[in-house]
C-alpha positions in Angstrom: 35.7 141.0 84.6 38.1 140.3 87.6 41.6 140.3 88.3 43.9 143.1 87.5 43.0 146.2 85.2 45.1 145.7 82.1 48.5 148.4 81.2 47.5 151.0 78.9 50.1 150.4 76.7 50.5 154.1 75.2 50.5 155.1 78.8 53.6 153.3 79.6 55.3 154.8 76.7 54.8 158.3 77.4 55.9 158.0 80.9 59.3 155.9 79.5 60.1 158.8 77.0 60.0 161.4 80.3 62.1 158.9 82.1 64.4 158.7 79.1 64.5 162.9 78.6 66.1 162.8 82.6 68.3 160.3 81.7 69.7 161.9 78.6 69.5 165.4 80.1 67.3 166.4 77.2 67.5 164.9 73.3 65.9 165.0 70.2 63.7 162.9 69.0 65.9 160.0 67.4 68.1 160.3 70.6 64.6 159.5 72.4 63.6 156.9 70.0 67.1 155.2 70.4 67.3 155.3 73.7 63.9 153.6 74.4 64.0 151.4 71.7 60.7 152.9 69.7 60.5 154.1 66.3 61.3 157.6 65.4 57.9 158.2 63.9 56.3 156.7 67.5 58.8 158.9 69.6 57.5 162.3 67.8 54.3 161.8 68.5 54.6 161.2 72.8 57.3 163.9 72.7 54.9 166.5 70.7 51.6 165.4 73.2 53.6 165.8 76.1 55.1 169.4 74.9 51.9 170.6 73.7 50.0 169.2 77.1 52.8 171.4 79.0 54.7 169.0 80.5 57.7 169.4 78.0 60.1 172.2 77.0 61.4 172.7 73.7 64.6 174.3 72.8 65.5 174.4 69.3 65.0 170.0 68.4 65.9 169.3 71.8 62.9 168.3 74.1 63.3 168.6 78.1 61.0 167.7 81.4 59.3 171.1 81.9 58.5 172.5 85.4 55.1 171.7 85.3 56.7 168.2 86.6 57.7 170.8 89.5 54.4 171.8 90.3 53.0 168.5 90.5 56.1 167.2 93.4 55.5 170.0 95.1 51.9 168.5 95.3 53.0 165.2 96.1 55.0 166.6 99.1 52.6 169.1 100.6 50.1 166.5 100.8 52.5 164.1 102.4 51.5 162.9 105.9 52.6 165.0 108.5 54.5 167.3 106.4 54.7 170.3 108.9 55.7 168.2 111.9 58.6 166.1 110.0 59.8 169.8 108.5 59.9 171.2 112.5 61.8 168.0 113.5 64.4 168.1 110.8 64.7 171.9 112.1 65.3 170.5 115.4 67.6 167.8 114.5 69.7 170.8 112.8 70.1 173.1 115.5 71.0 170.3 117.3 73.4 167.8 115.8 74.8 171.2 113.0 74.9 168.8 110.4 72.7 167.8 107.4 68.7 166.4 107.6 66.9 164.6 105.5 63.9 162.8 105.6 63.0 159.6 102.9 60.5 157.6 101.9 60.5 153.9 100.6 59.4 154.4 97.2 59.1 150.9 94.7 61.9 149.4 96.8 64.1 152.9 96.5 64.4 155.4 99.2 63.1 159.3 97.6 64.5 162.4 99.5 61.3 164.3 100.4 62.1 166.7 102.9 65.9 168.2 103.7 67.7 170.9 105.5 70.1 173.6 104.3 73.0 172.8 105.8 75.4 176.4 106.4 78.4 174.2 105.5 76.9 173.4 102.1 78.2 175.0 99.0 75.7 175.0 96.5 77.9 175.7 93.1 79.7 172.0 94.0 77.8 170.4 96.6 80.8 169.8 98.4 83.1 171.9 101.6 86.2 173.7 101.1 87.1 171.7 98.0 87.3 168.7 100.0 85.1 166.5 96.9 82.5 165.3 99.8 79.5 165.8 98.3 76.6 165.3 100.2 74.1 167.8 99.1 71.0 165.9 99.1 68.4 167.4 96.8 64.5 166.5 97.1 63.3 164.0 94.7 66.7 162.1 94.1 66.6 158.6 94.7 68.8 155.8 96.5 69.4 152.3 96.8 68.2 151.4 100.0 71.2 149.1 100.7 73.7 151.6 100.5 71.9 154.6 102.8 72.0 155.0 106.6 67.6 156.3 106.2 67.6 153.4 103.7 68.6 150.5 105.9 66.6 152.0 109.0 63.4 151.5 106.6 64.6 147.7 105.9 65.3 146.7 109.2 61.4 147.6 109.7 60.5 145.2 106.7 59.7 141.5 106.7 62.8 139.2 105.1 60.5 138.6 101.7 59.7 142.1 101.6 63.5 143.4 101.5 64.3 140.1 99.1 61.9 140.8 96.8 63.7 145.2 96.6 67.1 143.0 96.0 65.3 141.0 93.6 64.3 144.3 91.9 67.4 146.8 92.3 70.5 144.2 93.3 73.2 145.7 95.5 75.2 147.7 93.0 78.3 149.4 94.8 78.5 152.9 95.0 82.1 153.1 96.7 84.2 149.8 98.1 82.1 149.7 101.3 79.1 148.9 100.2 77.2 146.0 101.1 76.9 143.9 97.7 76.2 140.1 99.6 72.6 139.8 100.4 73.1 137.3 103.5 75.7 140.2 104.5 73.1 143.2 104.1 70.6 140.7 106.3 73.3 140.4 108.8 73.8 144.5 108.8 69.9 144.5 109.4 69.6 142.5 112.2 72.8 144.7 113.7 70.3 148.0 112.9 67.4 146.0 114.6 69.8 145.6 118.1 71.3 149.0 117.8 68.3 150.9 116.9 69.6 153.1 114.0 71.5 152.5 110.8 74.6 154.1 109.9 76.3 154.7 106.4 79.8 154.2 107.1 81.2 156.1 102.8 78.9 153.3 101.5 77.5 155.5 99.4 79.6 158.3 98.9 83.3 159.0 99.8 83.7 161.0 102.7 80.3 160.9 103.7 78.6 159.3 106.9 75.2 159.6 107.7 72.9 158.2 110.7 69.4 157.5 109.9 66.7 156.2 112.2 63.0 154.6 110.7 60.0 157.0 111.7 56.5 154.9 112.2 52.9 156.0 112.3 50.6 154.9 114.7 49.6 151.8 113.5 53.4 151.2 113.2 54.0 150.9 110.3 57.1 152.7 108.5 56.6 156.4 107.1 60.1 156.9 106.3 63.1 157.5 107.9 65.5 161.2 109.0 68.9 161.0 108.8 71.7 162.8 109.9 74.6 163.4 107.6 78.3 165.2 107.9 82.0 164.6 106.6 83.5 161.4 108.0 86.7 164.0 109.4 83.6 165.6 111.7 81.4 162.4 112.1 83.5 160.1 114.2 84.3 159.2 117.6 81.4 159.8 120.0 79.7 162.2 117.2 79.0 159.3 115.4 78.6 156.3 118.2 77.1 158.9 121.0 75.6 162.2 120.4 74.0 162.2 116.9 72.2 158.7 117.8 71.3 160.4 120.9 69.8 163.2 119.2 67.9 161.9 116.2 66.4 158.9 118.5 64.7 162.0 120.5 63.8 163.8 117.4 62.4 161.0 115.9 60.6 159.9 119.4 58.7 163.1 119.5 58.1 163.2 116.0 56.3 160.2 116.0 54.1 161.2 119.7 53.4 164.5 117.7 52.5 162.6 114.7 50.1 160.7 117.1 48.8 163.3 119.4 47.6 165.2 116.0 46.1 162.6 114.2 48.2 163.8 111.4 48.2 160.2 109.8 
């Protein structure tokens, strides 16, 4: 037999009634059913497997993603590639620039947070400072559109032109606030500015009050492993902050993360 191995169907169902529990915040079964467009009857079942197999909780008729989902992240990040030397660089690049740090990966044409800081300024009931409504409490596992994220445009600038056409094809350029990019030729144009400037910056593209740096980290062979990013309120992130001393900073960071990445054969 040759070409490729063939969906299991039942598979892809399961997974989409997990996808549809996050979306909904937990339901019950014909909130499930509705929401994926699968009978009742069909719904009951995946939702009884999954809660029986552990991977569901159940309060009352209301089914919820359990925290053996937890356990296997937690997996999926200890295992990533250089963990430990991208976790003492975003240390670094905190002490250093006081601001937020976080570290994505491309993931299906999204960038994932998969390592952050813990910023002092943060305040976790709100995820904003002193009221202000900037939020910009990054939490691992939450994704972005690439197009509207400092770390997210670093990581296309490293792509070819029918890779990154082929994520727009996929996700668009939905707005998150009125400066993001939504014109492709536009977002190519931005690229090419991150290629001559070597980093990206998110100028309240993707939240209000919010700008963030980010810079592309490569392994040895080059190739992109993510990106760090360095984010703050746009009243604190301006002037030379933004144009001089965080760039400054994260292109060091990220110049020794990648030697140390190297020297260690971490990759």
């Amino acid at each position: 037999m040759t070409g490729e191995p063939h969906e299991v169907k039942t598979t892809r169902k399961s997974l989409r009634v997990i996808e549809a529990l996050q979306e909904l915040d937990g339901g019950r079964v014909t909130e499930v059913a509705d929401h994926v467009g699968m009978a009742k009857s069909t719904a009951h079942k995946h939702l009884t497997t999954l809660e029986r197999s552990g991977y569901l909780d159940k309060d009352g008729d209301t089914y919820h993603v359990g925290l053996r989902f937890l356990n296997l992240g937690e997996y999926a990040r200890s295992r990533w590639p250089a963990a430990d030397l991208i976790k003492e660089s975003i240390s670094e690049l905190s002490r250093r620039t006081d601001e937020e740090i976080d570290f994505v990966a491309e993931d299906h044409g999204r960038v994932l947070t998969v390592f952050e800081s813990y910023h002092k300024w943060v305040k976790y009931d709100r995820g904003d400072r002193e009221g202000d409504g900037t939020r910009y409490r990054a939490q691992i596992g939450t994704y972005y559109y690439s197009h509207a994220t400092a770390s997210g445009k670093a990581i296309l600038t490293e792509y070819s032109r029918e890779r990154v056409e082929r994520i727009i094809d996929q996700w668009g350029l939905p707005p998150k606030t009125e400066n993001t990019i939504t014109d492709r030729e536009a977002l190519f144009e931005e690229l090419e500015r991150i290629d001559r400037r070597g980093y990206a910056i998110d100028d309240e593209e993707y939240t209000h009050g919010l700008r963030s740096v980010g810079k592309a980290v490569a392994d040895p062979a080059g190739d992109v492993l993510g990106a760090l990013s360095v984010s703050g309120p746009a009243y604190r992130v301006n002037g030379s902050v933004l144009d001089e001393e965080i760039p400054r900073a994260l292109s060091e960071v990220v110049a020794d993360l990648e030697a140390d990445i190297d020297a260690a054969g971490a990759y």
